[in-house]
N, CA, C and O atoms as a MOPAC input file, in Angstrom:
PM7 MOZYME 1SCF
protein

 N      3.92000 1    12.40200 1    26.81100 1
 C      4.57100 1    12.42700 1    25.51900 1
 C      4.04400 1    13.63500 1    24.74300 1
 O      2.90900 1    13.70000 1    24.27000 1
 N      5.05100 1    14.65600 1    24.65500 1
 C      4.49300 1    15.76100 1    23.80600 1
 C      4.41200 1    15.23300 1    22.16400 1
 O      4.82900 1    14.18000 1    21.67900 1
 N      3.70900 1    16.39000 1    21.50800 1
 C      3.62900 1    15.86200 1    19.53600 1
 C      4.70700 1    15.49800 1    19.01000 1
 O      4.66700 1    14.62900 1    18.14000 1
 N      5.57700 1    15.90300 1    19.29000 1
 C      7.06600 1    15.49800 1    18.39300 1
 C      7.40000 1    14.03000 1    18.73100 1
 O      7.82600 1    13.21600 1    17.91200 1
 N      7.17300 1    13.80700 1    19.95100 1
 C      7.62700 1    12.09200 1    20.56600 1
 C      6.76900 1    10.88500 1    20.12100 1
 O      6.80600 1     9.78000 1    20.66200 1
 N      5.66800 1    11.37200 1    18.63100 1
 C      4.86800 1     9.97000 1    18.62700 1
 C      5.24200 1     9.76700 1    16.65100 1
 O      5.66600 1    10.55300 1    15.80400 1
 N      4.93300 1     8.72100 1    16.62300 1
 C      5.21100 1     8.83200 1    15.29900 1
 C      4.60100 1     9.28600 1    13.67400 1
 O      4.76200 1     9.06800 1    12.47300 1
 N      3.57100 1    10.29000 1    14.93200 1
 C      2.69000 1    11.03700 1    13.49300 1
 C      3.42900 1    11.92100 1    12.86700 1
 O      4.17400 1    12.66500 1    13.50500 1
 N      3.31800 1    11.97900 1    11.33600 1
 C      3.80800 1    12.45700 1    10.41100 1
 C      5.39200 1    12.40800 1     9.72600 1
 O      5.90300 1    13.13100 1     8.87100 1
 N      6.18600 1    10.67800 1    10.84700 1
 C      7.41900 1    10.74900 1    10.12000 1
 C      7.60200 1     9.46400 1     9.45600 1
 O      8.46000 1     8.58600 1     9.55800 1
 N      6.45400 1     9.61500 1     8.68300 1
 C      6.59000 1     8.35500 1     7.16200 1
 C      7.34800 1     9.44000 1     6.20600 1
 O      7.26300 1    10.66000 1     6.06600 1
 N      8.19100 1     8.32800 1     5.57100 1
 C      8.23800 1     8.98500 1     4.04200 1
 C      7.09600 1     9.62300 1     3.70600 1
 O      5.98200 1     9.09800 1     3.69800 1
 N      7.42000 1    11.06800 1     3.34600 1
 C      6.57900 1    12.20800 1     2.55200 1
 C      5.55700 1    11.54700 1     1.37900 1
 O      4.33100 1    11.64200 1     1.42500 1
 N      6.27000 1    10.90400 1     0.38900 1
 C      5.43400 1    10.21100 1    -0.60600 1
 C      4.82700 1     9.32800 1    -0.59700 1
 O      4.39400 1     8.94700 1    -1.68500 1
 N      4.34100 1     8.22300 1     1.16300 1
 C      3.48100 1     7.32000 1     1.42500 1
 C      2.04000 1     7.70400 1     1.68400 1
 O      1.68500 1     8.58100 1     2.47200 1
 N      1.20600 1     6.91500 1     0.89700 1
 C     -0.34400 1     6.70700 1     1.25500 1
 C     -0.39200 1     5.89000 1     2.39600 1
 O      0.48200 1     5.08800 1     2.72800 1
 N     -1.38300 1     6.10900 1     2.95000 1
 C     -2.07000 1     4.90900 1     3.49100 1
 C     -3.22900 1     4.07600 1     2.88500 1
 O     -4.19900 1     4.45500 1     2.22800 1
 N     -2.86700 1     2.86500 1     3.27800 1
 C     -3.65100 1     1.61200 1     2.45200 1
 C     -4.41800 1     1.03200 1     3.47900 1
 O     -3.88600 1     0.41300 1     4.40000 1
 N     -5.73800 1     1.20400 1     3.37200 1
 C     -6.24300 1    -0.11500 1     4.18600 1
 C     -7.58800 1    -0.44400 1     4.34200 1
 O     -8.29100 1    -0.11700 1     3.38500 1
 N     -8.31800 1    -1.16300 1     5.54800 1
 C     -9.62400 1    -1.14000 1     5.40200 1
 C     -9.90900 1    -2.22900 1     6.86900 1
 O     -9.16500 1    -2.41800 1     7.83200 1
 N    -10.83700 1    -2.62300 1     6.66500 1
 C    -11.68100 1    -2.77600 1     7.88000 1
 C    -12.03300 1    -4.62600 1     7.51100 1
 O    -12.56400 1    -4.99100 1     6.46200 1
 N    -11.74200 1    -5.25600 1     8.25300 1
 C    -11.86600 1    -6.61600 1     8.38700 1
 C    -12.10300 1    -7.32100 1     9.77500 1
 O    -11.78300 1    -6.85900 1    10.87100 1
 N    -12.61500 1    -8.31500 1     9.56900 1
 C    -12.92700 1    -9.31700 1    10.95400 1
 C    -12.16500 1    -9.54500 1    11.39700 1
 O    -11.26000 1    -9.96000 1    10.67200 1
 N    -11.91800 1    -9.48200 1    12.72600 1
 C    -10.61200 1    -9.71200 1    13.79400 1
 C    -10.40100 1   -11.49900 1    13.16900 1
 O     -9.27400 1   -11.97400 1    13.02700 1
 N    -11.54000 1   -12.21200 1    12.89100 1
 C    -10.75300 1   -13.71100 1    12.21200 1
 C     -9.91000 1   -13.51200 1    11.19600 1
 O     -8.84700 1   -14.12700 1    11.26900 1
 N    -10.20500 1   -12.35100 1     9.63000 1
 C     -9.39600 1   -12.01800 1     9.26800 1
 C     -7.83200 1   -11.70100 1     9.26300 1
 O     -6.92400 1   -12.10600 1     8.53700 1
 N     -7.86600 1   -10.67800 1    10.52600 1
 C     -6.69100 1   -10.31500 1    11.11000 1
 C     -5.88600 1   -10.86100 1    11.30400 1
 O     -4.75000 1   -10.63000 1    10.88900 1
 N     -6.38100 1   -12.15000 1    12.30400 1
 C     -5.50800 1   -13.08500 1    13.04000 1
 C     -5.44000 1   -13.76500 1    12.21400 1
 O     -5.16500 1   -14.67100 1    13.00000 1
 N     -5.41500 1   -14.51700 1    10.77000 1
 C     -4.88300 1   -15.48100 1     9.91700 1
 C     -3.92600 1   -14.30600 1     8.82500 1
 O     -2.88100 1   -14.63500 1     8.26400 1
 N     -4.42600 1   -13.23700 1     8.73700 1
 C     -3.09600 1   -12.08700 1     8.59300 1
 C     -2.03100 1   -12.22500 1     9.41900 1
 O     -1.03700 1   -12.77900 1     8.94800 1
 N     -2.00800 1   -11.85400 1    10.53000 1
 C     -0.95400 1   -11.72800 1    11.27100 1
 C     -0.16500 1   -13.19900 1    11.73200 1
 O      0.92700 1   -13.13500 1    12.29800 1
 N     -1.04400 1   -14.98500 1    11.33400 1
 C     -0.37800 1   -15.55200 1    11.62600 1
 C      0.53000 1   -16.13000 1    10.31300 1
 O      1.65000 1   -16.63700 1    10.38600 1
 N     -0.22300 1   -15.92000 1     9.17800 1
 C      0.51100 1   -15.97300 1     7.83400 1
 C      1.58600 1   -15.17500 1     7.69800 1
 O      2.41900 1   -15.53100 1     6.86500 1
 N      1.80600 1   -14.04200 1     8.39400 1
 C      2.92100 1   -12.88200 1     8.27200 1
 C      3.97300 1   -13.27000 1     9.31600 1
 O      5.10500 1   -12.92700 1     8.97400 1
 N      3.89500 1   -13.93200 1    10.56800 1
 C      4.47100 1   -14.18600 1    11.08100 1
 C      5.31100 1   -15.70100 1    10.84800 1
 O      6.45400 1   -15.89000 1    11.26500 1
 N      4.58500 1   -16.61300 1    10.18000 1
 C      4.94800 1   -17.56100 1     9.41400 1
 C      6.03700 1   -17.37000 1     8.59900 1
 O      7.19900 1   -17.76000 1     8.71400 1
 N      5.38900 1   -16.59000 1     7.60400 1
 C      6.26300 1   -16.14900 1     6.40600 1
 C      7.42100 1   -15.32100 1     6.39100 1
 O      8.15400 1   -15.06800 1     5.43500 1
 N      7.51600 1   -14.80800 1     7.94800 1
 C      8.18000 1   -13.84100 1     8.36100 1
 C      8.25000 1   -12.86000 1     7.25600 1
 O      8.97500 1   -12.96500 1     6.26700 1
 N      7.12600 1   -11.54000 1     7.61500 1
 C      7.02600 1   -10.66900 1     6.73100 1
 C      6.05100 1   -10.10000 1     7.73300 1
 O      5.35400 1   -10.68800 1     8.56100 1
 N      6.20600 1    -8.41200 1     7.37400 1
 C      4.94300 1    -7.80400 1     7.95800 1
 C      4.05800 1    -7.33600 1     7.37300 1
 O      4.31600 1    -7.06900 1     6.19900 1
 N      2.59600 1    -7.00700 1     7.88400 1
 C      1.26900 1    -7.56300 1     7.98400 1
 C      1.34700 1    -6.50000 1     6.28000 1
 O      0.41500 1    -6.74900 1     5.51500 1
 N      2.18600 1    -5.63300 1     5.87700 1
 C      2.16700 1    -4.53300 1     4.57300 1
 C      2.49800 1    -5.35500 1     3.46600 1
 O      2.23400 1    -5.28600 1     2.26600 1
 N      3.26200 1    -6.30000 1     4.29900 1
 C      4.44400 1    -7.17100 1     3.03000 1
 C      3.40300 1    -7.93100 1     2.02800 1
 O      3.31100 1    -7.98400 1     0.80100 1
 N      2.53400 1    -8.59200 1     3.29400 1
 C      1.46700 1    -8.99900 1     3.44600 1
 C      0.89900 1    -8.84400 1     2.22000 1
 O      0.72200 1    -9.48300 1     1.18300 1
 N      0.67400 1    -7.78700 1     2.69000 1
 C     -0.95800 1    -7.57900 1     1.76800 1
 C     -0.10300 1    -7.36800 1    -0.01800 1
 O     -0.37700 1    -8.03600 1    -1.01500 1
 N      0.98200 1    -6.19000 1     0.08800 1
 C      1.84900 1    -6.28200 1    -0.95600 1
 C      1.83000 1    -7.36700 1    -2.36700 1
 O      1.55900 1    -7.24100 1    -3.56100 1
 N      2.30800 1    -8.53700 1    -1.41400 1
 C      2.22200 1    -9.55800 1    -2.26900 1
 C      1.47900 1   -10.38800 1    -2.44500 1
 O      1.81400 1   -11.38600 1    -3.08200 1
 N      0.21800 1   -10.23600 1    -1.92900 1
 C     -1.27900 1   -10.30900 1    -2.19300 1
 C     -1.37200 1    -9.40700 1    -3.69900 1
 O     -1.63600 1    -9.80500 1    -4.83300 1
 N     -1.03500 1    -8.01500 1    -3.17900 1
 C     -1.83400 1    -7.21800 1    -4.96200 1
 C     -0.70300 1    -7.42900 1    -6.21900 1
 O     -0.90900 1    -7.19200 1    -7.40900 1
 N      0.10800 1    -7.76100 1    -5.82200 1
 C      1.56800 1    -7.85200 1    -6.61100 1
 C      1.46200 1    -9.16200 1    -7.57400 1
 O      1.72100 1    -9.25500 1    -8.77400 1
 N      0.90100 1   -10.34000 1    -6.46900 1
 C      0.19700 1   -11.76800 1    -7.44500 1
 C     -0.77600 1   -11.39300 1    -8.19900 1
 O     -0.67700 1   -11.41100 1    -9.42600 1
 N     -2.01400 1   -10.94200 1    -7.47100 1
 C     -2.62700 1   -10.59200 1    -8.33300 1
 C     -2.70300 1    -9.50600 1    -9.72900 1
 O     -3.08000 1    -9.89600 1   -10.83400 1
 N     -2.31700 1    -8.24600 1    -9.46800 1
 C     -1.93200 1    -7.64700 1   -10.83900 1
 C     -1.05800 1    -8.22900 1   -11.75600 1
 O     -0.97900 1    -7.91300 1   -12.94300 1
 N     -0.34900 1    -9.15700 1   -11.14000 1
 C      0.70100 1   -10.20200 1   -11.98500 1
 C     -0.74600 1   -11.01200 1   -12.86800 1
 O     -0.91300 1   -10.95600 1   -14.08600 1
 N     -1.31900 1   -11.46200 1   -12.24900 1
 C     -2.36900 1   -12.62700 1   -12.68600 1
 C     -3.30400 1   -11.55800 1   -14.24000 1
 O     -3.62500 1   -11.61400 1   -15.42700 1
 N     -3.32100 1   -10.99300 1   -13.42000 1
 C     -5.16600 1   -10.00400 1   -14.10900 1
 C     -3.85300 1    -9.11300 1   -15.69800 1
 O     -4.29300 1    -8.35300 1   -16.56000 1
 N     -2.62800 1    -9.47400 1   -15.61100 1
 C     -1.82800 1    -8.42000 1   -17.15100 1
 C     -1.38200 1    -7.24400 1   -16.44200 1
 O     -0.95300 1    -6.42600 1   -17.25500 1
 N     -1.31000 1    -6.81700 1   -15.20600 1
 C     -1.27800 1    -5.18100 1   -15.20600 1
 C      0.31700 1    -5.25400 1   -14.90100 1
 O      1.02300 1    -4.29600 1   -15.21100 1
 N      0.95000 1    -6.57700 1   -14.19800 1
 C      2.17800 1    -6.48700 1   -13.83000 1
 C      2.88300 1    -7.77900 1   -15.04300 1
 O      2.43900 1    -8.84200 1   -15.47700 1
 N      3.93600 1    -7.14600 1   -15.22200 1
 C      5.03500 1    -8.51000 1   -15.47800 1
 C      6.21400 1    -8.23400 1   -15.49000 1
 O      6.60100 1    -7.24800 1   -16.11800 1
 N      7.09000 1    -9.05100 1   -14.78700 1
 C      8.12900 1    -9.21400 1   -14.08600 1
 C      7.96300 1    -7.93800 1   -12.84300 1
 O      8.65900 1    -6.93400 1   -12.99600 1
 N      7.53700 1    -7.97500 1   -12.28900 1
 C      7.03600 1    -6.56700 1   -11.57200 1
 C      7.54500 1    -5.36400 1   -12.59800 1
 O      8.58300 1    -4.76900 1   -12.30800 1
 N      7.03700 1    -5.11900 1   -13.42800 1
 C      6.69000 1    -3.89000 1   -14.23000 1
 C      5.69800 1    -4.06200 1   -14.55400 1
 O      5.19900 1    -5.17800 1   -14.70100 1
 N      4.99000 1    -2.68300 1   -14.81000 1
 C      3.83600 1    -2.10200 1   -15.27400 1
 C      3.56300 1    -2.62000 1   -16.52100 1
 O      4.67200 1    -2.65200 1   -17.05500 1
 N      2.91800 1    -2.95800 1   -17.15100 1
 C      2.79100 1    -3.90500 1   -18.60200 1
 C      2.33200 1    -2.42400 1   -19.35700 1
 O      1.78600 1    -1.52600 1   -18.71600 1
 N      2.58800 1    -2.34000 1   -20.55800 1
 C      2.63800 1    -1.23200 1   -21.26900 1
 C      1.17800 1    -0.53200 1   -21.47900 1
 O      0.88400 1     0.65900 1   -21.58200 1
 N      0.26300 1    -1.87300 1   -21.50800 1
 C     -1.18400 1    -1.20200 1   -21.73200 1
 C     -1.85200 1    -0.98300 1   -20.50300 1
 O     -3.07300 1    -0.93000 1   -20.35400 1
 N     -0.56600 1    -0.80100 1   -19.21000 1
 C     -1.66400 1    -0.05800 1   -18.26300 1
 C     -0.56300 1     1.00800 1   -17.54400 1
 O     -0.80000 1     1.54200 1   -16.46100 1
 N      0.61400 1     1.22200 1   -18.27600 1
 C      1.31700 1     2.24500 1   -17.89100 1
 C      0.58600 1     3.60200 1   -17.49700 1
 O      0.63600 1     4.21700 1   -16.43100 1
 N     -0.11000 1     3.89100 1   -18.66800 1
 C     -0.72400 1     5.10100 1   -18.72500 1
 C     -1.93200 1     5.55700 1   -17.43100 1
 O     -2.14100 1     6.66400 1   -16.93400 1
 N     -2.60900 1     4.17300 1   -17.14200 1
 C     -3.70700 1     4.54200 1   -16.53700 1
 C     -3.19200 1     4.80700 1   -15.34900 1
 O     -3.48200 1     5.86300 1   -14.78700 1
 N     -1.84200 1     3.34600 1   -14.43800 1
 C     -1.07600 1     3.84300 1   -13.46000 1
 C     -0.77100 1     4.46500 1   -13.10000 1
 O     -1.00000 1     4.52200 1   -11.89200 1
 N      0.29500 1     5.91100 1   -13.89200 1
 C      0.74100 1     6.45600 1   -14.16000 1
 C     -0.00400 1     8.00300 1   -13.70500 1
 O      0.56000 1     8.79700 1   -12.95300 1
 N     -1.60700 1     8.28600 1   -14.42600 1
 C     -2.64100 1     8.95900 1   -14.02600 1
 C     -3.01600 1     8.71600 1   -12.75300 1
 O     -3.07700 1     9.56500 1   -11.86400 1
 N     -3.25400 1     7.63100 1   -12.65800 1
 C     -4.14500 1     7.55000 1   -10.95500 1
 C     -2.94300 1     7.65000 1    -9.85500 1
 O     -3.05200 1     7.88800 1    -8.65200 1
 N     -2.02900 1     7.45500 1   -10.45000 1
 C     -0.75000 1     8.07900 1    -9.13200 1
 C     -0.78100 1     9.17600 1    -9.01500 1
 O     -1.10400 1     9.73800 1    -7.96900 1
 N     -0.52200 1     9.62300 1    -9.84300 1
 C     -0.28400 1    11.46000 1   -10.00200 1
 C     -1.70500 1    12.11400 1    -9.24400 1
 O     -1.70900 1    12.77500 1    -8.20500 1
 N     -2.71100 1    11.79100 1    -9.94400 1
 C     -4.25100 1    12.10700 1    -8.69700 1
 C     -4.11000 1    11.78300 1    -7.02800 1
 O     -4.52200 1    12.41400 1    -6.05500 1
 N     -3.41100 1    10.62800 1    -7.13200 1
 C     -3.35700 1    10.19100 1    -5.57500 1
 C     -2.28300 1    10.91700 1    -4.96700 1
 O     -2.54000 1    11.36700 1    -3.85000 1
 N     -1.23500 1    11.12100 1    -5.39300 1
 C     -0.01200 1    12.37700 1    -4.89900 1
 C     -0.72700 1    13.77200 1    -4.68400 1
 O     -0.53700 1    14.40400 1    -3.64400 1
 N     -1.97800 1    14.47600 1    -6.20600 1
 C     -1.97000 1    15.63600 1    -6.06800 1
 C     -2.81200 1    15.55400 1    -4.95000 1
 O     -2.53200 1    16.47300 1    -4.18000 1
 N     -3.91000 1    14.70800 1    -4.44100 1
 C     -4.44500 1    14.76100 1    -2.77200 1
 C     -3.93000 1    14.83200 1    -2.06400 1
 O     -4.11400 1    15.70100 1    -1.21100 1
 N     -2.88000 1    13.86100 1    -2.00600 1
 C     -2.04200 1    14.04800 1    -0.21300 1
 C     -1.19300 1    15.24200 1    -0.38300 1
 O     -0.81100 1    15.72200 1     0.68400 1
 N     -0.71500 1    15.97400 1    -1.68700 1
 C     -0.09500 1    17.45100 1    -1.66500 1
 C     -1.24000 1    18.67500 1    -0.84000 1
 O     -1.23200 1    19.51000 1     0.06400 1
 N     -2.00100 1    18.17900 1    -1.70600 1
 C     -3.30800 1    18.91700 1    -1.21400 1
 C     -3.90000 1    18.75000 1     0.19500 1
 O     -4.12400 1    19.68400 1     0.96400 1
 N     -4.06300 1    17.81200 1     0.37200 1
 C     -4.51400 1    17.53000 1     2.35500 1
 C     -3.30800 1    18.57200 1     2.95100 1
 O     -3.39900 1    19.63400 1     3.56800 1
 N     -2.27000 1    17.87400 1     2.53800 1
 C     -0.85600 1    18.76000 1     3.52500 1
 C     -0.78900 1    19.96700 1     3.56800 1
 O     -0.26700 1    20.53400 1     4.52800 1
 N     -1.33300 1    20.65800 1     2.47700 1
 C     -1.76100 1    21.99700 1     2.72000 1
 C     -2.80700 1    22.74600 1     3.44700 1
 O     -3.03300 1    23.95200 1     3.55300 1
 N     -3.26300 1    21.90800 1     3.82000 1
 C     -4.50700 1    22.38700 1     4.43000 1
 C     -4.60800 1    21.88600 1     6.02300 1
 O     -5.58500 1    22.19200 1     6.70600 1

């Protein structure tokens, strides 16, 4: 399989990657909750942070609640100007 035939680098341009490092017991009650719920393991986690920023004020009705527009808003734009920046390099 030459470089073009794998699927590095054909995400949408404007996706991060999200993630981290957990116990394969972890995993597997991930992947059997996702398969349950029929959803995948992103959806997953999604609506994991989606309840919670709902819970903690930052979300409502899935919008940004006004007193954290701003900070959102900043730390996106930082997290875009990196991955502009990695891609250049």
């Amino acid at each position: 399989m030459n470089k073009k035939d794998n699927r590095h680098g054909k995400h949408h341009p404007d996706k991060v990657q999200f993630g981290g490092m957990v116990t394969p017991r972890f995993k597997a009650i991930a992947q059997i909750t996702a398969s349950k719920t029929k959803c995948s393991l992103m959806e997953l986690m999604q609506r994991g942070v989606y309840n919670l920023a709902t819970g903690a004020g930052i979300l409502r009705d899935d919008k940004v609640t006004p007193e954290y527009e701003a900070a959102v808003d900043a730390l996106a734009d930082m997290i875009k100007s990196n991955l502009t920046e990695k891609r250049r390099n």
